[in-house]
N, C-alpha and C positions, 0 to 999 in steps of 0.2 A: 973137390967140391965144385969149382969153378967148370968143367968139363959135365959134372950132373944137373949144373944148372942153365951150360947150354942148350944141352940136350932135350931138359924139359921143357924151355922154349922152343925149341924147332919143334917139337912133337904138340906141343900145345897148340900152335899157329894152324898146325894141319886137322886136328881135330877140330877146333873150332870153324874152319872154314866147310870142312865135310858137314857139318850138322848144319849150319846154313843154307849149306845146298841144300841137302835133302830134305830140311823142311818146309823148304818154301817152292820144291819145282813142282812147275805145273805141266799140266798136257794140255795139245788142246788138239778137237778132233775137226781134219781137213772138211769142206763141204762137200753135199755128193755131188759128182761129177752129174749133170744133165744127160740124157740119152733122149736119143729119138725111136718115136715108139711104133712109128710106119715109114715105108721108104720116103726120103723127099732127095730132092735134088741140090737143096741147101746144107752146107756142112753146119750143124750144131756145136758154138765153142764149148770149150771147156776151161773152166774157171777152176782154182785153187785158192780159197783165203789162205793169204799169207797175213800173220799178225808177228808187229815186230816185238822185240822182246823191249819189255820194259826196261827203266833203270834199277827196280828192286831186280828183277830178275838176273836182269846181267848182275849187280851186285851181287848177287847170291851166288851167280855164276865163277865169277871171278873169287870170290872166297873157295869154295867149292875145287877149284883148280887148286889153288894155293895150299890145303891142305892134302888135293892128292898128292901133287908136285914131293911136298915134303915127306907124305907117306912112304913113295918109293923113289925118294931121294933123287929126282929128274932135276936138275943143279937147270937147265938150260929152259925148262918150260916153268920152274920158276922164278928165274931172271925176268922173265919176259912175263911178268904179270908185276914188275917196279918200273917206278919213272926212272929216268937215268938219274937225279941226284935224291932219290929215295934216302929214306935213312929210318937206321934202324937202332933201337934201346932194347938190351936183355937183361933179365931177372937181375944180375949183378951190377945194372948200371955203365955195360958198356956200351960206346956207341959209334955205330957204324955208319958211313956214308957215301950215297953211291953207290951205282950196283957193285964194282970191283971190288969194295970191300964186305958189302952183302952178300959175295958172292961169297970170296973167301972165309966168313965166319958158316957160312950153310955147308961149305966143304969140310970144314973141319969139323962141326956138325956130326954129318952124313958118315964122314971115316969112321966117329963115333960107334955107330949102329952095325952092326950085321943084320943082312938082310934089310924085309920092309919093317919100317918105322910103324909101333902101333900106337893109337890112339883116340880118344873117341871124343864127339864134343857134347858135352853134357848140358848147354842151353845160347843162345846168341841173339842180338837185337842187332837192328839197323838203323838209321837216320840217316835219309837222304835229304840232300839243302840244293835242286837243282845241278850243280855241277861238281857237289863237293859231297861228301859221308862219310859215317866213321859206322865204325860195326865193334863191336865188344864182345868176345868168343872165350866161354870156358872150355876147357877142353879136360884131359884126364890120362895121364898114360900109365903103363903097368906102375908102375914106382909111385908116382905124383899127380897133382890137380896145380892147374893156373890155368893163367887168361891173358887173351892176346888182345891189344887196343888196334887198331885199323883207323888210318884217316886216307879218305880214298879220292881220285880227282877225277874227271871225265879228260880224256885226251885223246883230241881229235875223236870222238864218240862214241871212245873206250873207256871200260872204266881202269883203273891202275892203281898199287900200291903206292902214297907217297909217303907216308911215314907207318910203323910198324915197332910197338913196345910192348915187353912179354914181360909179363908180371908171375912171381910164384905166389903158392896162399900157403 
């Protein structure tokens, strides 16, 4: 029971970070490059609007990863979306702290699974406060439904996992 209920957490976290992404990315379309339309002897620049990514986006972004990561079980690209004393709560109340041992519960996780991890995220909201968010992500896998809490922190003007609890319904 305690092995189904990690599982549905790990699988829950990555669903709901996929449906964040995908519902909030956006496109945006480059400017046209200027030409010159008779010979001149002046070189005409060429401009590119670069527009930076917001913090919904990057939040979006970084959710987004986190539930690839977990999809196909990438143990190192999702380390590297927690602050180093991250800490995590699952379904049953356990709590983990730190990447080393966030690490080691998503491994034993991951051993869990054959193959990629399925999951889907069935709805998500965000609230940004300037430097800090939390996002709240249902998700749904073959088996089960729950939801992943997110509180998220900007560092160095990245966003980053600092704490992370998975709830079953």
């Amino acid at each position: 029971m305690a092995r189904s209920r990690l599982a549905l957490g790990a699988i829950l976290i990555v669903i709901a970070a996929g449906a964040i992404y995908l519902g909030t990315k956006s496109e945006s379309t480059p400017a046209p490059t200027p030409t010159a339309t008779s010979p001149s002897p002046t070189i005409t620049p060429t401009t590119t609007s670069t527009v930076p990514m917001n913090d919904t986006d990057a939040v979006n972004q970084l959710l987004s990863s986190y539930h690839d990561s977990v999809r196909t079980k990438s143990l190192d690209n999702l380390m590297s979306l927690f602050t180093d004393d991250a800490v995590l709560i699952t379904a049953n109340q356990m709590r983990f702290s730190g990447k080393t041992q966030i690490s080691g519960y998503f491994s034993y996780v991951f051993n869990q699974f054959g193959g990629e991890i399925k999951m889907q995220i069935m709805d998500s909201s965000v609230t940004l406060e300037v430097s800090k968010a939390t996002a709240r992500v249902r998700i749904m896998t073959e088996k089960e439904i729950g939801s992943e809490f997110f509180e998220l922190i900007k560092v160095r003007s990245m966003w980053k996992i600092s704490s992370l609890t998975l709830f079953e319904f």
